[in-house]
Backbone as CSV, one residue per row, in Angstrom:
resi,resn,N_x,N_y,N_z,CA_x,CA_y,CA_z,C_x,C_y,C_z
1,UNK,133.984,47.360,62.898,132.522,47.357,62.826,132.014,48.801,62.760
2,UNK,130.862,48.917,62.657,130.340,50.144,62.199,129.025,50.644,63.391
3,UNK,128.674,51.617,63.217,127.906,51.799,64.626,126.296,51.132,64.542
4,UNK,125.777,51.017,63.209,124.711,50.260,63.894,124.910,48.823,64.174
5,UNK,125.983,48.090,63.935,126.374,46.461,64.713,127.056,47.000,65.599
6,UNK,127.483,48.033,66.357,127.353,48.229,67.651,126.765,48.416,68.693
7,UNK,126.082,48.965,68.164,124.038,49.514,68.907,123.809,47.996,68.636
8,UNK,123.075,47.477,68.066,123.152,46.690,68.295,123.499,45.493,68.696
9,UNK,124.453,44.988,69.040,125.703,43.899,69.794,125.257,44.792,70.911
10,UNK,125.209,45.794,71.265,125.245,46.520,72.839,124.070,46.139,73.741
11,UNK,122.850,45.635,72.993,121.684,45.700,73.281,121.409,44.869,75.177
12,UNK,120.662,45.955,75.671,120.396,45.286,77.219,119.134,45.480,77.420
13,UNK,117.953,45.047,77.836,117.069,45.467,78.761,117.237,46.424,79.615
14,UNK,116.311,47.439,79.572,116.637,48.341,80.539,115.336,48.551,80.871
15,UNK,115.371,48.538,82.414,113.873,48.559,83.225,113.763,50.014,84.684
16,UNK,115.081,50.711,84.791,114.870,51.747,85.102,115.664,52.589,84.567
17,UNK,114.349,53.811,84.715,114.705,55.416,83.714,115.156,56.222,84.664
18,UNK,115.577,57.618,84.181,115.160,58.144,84.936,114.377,59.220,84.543
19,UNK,114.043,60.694,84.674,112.875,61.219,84.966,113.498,62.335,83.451
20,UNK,114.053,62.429,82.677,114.094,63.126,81.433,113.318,62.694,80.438
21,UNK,112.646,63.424,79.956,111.760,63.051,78.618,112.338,62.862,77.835
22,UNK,111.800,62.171,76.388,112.241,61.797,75.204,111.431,63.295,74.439
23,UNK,111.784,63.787,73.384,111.789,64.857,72.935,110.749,64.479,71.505
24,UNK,110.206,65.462,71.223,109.354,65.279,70.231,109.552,64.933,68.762
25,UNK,111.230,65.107,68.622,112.032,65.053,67.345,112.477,63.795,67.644
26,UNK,112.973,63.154,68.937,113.080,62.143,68.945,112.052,61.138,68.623
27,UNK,110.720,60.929,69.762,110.048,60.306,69.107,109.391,60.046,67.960
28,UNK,109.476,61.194,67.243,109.124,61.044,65.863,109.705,60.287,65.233
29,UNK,111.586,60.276,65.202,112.559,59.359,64.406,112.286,58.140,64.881
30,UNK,111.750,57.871,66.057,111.673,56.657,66.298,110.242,56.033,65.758
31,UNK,109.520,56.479,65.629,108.213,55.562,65.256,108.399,56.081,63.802
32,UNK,108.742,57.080,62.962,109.300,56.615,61.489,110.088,55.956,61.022
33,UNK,111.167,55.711,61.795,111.753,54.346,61.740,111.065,52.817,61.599
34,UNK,110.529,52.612,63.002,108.783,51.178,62.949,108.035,51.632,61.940
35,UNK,107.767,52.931,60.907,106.914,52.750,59.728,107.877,52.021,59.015
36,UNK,109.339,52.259,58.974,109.790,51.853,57.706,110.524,50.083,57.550
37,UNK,110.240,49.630,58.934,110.013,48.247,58.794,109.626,47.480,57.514
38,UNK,110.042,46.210,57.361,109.822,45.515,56.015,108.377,45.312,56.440
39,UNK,107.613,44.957,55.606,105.884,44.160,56.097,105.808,43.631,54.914
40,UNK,105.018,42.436,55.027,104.543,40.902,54.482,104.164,41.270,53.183
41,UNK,103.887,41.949,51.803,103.272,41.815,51.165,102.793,43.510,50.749
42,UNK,103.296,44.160,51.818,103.312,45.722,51.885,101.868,45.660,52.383
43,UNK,101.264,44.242,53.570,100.170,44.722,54.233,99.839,45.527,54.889
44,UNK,101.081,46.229,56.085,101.297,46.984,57.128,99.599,46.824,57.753
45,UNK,100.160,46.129,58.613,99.028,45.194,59.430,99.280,45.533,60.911
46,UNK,100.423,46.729,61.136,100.883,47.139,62.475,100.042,48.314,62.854
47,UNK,99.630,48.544,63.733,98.861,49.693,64.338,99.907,49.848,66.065
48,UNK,100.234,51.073,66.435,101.213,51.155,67.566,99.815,52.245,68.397
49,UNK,99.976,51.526,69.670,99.194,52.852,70.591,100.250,53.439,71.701
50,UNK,100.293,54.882,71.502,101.251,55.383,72.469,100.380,55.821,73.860
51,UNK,100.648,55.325,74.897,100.403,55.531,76.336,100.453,56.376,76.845
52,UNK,99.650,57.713,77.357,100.055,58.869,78.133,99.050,59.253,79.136
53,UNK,97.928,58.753,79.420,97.236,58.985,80.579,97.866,57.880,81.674
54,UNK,98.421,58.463,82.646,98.836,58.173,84.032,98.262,56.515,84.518
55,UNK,96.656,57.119,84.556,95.886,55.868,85.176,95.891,55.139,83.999
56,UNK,96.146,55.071,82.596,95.900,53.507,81.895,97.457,52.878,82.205
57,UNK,98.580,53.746,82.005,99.468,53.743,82.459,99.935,52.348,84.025
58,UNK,99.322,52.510,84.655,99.095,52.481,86.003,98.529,50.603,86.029
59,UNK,97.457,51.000,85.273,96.334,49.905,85.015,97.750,48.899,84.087
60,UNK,98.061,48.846,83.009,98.948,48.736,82.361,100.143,48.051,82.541
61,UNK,100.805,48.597,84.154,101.468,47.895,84.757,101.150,46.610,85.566
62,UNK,99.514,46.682,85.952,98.882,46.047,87.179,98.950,44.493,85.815
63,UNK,98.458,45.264,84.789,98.210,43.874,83.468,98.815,42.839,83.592
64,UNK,99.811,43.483,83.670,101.456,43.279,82.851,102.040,42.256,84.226
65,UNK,101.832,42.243,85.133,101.742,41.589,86.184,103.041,42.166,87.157
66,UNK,102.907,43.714,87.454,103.069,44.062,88.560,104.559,44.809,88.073
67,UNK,104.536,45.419,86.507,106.090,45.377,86.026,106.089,46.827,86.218
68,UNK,105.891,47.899,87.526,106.100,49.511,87.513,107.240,50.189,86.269
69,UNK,107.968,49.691,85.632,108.596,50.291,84.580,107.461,50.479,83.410
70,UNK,106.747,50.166,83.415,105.356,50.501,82.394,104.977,51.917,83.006
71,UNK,104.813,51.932,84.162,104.169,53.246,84.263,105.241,54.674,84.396
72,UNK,106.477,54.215,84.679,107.286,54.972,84.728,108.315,55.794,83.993
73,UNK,108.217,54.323,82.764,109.137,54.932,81.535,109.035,56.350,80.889
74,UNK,109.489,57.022,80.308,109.128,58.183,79.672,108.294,57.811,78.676
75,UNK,108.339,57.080,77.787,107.162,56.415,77.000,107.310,54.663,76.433
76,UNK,105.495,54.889,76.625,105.192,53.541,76.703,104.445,53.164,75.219
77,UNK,104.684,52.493,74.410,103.928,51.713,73.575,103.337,50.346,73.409
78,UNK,102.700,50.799,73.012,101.736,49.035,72.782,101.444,48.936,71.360
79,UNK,101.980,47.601,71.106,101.963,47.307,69.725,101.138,46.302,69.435
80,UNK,99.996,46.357,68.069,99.018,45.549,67.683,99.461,44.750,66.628
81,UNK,98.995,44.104,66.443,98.404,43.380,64.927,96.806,43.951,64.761
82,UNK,96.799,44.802,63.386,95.538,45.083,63.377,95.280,44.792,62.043
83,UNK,93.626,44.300,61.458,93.476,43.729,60.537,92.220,44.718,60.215
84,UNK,91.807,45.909,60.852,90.588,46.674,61.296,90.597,47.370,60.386
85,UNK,91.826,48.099,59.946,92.026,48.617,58.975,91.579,48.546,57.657
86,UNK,91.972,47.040,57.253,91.910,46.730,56.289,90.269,46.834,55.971
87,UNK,89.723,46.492,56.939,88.289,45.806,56.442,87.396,47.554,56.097
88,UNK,87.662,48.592,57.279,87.548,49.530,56.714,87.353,50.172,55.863
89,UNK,88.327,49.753,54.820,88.776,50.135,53.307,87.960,49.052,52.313
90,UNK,88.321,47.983,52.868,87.302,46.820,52.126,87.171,45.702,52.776
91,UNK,85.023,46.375,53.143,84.554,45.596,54.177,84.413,44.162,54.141
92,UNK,84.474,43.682,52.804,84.068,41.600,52.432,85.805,41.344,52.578
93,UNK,86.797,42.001,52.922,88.202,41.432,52.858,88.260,40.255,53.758
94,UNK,89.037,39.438,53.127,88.834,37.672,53.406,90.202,37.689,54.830
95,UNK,89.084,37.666,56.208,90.615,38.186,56.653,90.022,36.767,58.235
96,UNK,91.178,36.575,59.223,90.962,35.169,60.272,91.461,34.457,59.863
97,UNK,92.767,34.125,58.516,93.490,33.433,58.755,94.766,33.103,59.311
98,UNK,94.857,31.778,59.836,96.479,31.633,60.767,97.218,32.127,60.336
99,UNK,97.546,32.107,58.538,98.673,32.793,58.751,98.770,34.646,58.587
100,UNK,97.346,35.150,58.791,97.670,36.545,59.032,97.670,36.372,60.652
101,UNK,97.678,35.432,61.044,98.061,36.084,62.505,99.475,35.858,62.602
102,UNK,100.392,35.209,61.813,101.575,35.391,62.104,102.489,36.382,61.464
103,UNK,101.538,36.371,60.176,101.947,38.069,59.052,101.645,38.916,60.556
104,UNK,100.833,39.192,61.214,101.094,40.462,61.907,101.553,40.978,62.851
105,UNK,102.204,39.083,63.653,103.165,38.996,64.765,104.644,39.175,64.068
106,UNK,104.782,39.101,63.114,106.199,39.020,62.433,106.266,40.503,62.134
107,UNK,105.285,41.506,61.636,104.911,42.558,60.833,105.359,43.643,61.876
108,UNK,104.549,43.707,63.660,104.372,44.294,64.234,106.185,43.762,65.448
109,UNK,106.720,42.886,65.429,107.876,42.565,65.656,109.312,43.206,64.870
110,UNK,109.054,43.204,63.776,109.958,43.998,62.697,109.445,45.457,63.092
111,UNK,108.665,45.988,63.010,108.610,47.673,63.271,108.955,48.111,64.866
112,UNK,109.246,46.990,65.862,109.059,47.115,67.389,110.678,47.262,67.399
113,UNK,111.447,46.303,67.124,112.584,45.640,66.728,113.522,47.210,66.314
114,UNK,112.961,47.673,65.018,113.328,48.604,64.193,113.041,49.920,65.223
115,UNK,112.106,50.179,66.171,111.951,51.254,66.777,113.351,51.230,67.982
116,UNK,113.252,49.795,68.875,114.602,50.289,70.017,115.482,50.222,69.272
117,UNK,116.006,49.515,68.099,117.425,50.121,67.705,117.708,51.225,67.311
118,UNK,116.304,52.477,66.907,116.550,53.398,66.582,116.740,54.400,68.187
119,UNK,116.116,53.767,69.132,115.915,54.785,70.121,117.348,54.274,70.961
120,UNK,117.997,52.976,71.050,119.062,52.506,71.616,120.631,53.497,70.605
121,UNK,119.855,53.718,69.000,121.194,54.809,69.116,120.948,56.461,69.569
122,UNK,119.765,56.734,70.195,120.083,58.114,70.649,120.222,57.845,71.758
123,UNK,121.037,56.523,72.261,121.190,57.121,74.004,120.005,56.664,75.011
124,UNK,118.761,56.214,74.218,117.749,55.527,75.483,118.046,54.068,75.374
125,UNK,117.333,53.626,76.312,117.111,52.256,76.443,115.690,51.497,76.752
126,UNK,115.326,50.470,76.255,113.813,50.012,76.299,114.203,48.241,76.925
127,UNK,112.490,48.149,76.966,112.491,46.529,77.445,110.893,46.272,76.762
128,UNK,111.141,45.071,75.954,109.422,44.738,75.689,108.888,44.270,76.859
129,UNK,107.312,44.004,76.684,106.785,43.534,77.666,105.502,42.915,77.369
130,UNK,105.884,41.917,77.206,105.102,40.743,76.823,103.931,40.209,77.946
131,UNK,103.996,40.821,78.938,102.874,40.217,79.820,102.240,41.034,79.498
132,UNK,101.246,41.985,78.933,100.253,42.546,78.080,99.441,41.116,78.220
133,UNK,100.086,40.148,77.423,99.012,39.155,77.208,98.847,37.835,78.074
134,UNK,99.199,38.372,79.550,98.782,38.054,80.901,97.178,38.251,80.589
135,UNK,96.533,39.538,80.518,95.395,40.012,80.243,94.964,40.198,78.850
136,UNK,95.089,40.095,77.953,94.222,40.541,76.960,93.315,41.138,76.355
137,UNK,92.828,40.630,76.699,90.608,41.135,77.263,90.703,42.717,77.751
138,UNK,91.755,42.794,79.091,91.456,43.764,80.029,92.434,44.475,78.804
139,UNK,93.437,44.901,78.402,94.058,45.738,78.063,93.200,46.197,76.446
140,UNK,92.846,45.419,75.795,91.916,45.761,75.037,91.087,46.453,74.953
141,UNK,90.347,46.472,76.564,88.968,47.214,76.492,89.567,48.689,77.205
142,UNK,90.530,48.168,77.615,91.450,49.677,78.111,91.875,50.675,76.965
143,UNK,92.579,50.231,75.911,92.935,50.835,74.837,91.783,51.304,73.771
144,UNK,90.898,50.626,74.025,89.687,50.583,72.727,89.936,49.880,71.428
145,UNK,90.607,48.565,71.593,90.745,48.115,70.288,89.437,47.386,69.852
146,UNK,89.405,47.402,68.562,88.076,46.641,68.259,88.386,45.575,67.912
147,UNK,87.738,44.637,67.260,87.497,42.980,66.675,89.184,43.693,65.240
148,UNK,89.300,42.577,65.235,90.931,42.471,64.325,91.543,43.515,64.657
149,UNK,91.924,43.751,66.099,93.058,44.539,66.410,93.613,43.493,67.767
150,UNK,94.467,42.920,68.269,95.236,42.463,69.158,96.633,43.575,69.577
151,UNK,96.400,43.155,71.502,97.997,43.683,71.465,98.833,42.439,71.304
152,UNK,100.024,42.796,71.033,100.911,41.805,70.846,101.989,41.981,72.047
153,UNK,102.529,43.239,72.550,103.291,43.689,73.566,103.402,45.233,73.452
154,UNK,104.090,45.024,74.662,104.368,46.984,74.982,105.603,47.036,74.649
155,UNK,106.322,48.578,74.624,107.845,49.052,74.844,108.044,49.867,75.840
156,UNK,108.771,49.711,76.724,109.116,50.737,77.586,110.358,51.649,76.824
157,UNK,110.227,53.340,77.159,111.714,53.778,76.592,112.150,55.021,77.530
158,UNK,112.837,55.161,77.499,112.958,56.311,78.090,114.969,56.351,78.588
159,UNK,115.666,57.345,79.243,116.723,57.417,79.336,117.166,56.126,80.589
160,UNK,118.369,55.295,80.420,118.819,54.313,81.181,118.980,55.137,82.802
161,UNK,118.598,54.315,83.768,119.006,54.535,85.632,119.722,53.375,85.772
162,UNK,120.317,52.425,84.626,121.020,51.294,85.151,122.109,50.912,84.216
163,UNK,122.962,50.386,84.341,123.698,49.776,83.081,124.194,48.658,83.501
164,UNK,123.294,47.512,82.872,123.357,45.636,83.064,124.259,45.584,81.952
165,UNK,124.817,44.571,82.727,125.623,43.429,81.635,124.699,42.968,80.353
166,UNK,125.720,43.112,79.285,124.798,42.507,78.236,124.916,40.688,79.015
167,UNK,123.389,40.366,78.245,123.566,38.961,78.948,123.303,37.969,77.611
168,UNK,124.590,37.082,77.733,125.268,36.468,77.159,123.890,35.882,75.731
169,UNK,123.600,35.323,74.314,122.866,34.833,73.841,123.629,33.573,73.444
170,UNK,122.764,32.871,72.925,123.362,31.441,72.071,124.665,31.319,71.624
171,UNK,125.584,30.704,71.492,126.198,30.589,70.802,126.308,30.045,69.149
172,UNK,127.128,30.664,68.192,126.961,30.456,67.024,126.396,29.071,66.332
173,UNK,127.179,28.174,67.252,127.092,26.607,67.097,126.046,26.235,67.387
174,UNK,125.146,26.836,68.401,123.905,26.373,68.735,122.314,27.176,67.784
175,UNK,123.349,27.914,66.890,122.204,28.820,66.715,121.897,29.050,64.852
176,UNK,122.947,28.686,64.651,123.417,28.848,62.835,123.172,27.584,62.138
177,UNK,122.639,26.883,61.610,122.442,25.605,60.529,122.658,25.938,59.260
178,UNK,123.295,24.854,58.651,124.027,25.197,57.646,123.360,23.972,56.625
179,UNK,122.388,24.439,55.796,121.968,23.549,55.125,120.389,22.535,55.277
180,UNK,120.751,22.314,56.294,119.720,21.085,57.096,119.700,21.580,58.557
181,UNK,119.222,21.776,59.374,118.813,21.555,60.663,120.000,20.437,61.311
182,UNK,120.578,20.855,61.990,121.592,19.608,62.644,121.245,19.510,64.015
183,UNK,121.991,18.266,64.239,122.166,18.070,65.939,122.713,18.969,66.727
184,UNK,122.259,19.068,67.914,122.848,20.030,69.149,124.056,19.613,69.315
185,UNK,124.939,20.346,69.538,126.290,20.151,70.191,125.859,20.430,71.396
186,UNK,126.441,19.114,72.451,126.387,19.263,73.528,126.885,19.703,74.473
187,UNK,128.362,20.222,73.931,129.599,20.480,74.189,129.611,21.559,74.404
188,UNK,128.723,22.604,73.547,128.812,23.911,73.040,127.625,23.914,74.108
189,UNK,126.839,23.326,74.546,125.388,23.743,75.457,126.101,23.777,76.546
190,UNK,126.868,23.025,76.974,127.134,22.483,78.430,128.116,24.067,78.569
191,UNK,128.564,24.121,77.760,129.384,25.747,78.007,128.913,26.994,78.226
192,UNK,127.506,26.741,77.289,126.910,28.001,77.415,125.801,28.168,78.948
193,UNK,125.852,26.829,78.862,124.907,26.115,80.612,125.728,27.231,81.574
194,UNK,126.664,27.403,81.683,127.961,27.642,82.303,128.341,29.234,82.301
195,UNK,128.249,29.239,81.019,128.442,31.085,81.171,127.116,31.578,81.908
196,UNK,125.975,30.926,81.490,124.980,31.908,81.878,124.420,31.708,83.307
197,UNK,125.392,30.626,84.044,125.175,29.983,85.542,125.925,31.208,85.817
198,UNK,127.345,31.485,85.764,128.170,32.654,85.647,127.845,34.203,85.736
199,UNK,126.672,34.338,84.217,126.462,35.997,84.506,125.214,35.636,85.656
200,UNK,124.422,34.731,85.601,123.457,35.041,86.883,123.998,35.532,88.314
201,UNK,124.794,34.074,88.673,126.012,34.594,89.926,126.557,35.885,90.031
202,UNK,127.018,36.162,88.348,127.538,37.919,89.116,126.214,38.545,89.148
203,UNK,125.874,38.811,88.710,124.271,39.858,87.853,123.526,39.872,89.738
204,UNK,123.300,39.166,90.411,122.587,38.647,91.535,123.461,38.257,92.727
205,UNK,124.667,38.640,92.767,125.757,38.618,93.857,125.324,36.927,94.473
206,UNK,125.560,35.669,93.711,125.121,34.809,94.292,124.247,33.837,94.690
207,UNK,123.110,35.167,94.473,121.662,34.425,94.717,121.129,33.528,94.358
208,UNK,121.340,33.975,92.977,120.773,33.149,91.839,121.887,32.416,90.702
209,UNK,121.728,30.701,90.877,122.647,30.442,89.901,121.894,29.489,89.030
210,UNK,121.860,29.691,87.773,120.689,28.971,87.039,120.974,29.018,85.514
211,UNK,121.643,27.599,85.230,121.618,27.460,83.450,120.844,27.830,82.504
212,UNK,121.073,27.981,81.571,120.109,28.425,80.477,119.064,27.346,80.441
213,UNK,119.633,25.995,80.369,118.696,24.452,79.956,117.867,24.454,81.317
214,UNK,118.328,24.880,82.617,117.459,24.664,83.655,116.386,26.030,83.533
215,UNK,116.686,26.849,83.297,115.871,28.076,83.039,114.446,27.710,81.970
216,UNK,115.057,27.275,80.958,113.730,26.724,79.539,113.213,25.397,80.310
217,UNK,113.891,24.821,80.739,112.993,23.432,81.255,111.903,23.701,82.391
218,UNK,111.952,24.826,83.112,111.135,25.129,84.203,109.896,25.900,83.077
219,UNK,110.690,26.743,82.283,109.636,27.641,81.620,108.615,26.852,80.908
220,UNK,109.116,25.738,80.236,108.443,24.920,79.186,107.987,23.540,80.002
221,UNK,107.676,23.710,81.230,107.445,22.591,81.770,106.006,22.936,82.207
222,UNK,105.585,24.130,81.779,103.751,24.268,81.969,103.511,25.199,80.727
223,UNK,101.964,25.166,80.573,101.219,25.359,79.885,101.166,26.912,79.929
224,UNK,102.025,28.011,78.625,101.679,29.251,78.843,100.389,30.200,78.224
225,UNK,100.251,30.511,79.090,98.736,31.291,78.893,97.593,30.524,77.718
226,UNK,97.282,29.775,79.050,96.199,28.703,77.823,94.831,29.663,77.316
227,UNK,94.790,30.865,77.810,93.314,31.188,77.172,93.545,31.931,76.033
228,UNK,94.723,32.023,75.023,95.457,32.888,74.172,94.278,32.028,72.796
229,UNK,94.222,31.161,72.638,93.759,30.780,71.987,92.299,31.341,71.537
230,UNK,91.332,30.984,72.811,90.447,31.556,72.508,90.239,32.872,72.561
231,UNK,90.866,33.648,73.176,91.416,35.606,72.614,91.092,35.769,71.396
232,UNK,91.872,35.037,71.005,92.748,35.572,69.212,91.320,34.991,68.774
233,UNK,90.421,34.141,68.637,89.444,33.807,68.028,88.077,34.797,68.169
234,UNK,88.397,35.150,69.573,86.772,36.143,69.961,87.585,37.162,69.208
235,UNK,89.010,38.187,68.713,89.223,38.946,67.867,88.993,38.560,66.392
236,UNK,88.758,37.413,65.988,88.870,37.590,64.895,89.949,36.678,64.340
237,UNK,91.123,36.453,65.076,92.002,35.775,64.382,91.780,34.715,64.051
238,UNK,93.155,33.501,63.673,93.012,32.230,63.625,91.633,31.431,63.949
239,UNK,90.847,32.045,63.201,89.235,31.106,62.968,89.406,30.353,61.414
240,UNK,90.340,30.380,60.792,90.662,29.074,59.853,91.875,29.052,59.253
């Protein structure tokens, strides 16, 4: 194999840094990298805000629901879907439909995606952070986004204080269709039930022992963030 399917296959969450900065040559390669992401149509519908006052920082974490690696990382991004742009340039642009809200969740995912593998091969490590849209509203009026700009999530990056087990993903059988959409192997679940009862036990000396299927069934057994809907509509989005 070759080193970027190693960097990548390597990939971990990493939620503590420690206190070395990321360098100005670095971050540059890394967010020219997220420019050079594929986008929908060559909309580039991504707008990235980089984090450096302390207290939004701070605020940021409180959002996010209590995740201090937001405020601590060496740097923090927050990534949009923004449609603000566009209208800018041309103000009657026919824009609130569903599927630009998924052109710019797919858009702003591919350049996020494309940024930690670039920063996972110099040696840092990141974690998204999707509770951003715990709050919405509040992180919005924090950042200054206007009407057709949404966050979508943050990045934490900065140099690793930990080194986790990669933790285990799907298996091929559960994850590859060949043709048509097929049935679950149950065989292949009940195994993977098993490894990941396994890395919890080690990962947590014990504490915690918990299947993948018991893990999604708790997650998907309530209603997540029901006011997302009407968000995305007071921005602008999905209004037809």
């Amino acid at each position: 194999m070759n080193d970027v399917i190693n960097t990548l296959l390597a990939h971990r969450s990493i939620r503590k840094f420690n206190d070395q900065p990321i360098s100005d040559e670095q971050r540059n390669a890394i967010l020219d990298c997220a420019r050079a992401a594929s986008t929908s149509s060559f909309i580039q519908c991504t707008s990235v805000i980089r984090v450096v006052d302390k207290e939004k920082r701070r605020l940021l974490a409180e959002y996010a629901g209590g995740q201090a690696y937001v405020a601590d990382a060496a740097e923090f991004f927050v990534w949009c879907a923004d449609f603000n742009r566009h209208l800018q340039i041309k103000p009657d642009a026919k824009v609130g439909f569903a599927e630009q809200t998924l052109i710019g969740a797919v858009d702003g995912a591919l350049a996020a995606q494309n940024a930690l593998a670039a920063a996972e091969s110099l040696g840092l490590g990141g974690v998204y952070i999707g509770g951003l849209r715990n709050n919405p509203e509040k992180v919005s009026a924090l950042l200054g986004l206007p009407k057709h700009v949404i966050p979508l999530f943050g990045l934490c990056l900065g140099y690793p204080a930990q080194d986790p087990e990669v933790k285990p993903r799907l298996p091929s059988s559960l994850y590859v269709h060949e043709d048509t959409y097929q049935p679950m192997d149950e065989n292949a679940l009940e195994a993977y039930d098993e490894t990941i009862r396994e890395y919890y036990r080690t990962r947590t000396g014990g504490s915690k022992e918990m299947s993948w299927s018991e893990q999604i069934s708790g997650t998907l057994d309530k209603e997540a963030r029901p006011f997302m809907k009407a968000f995305l509509e007071s921005k602008g989005f999905s209004v037809r």
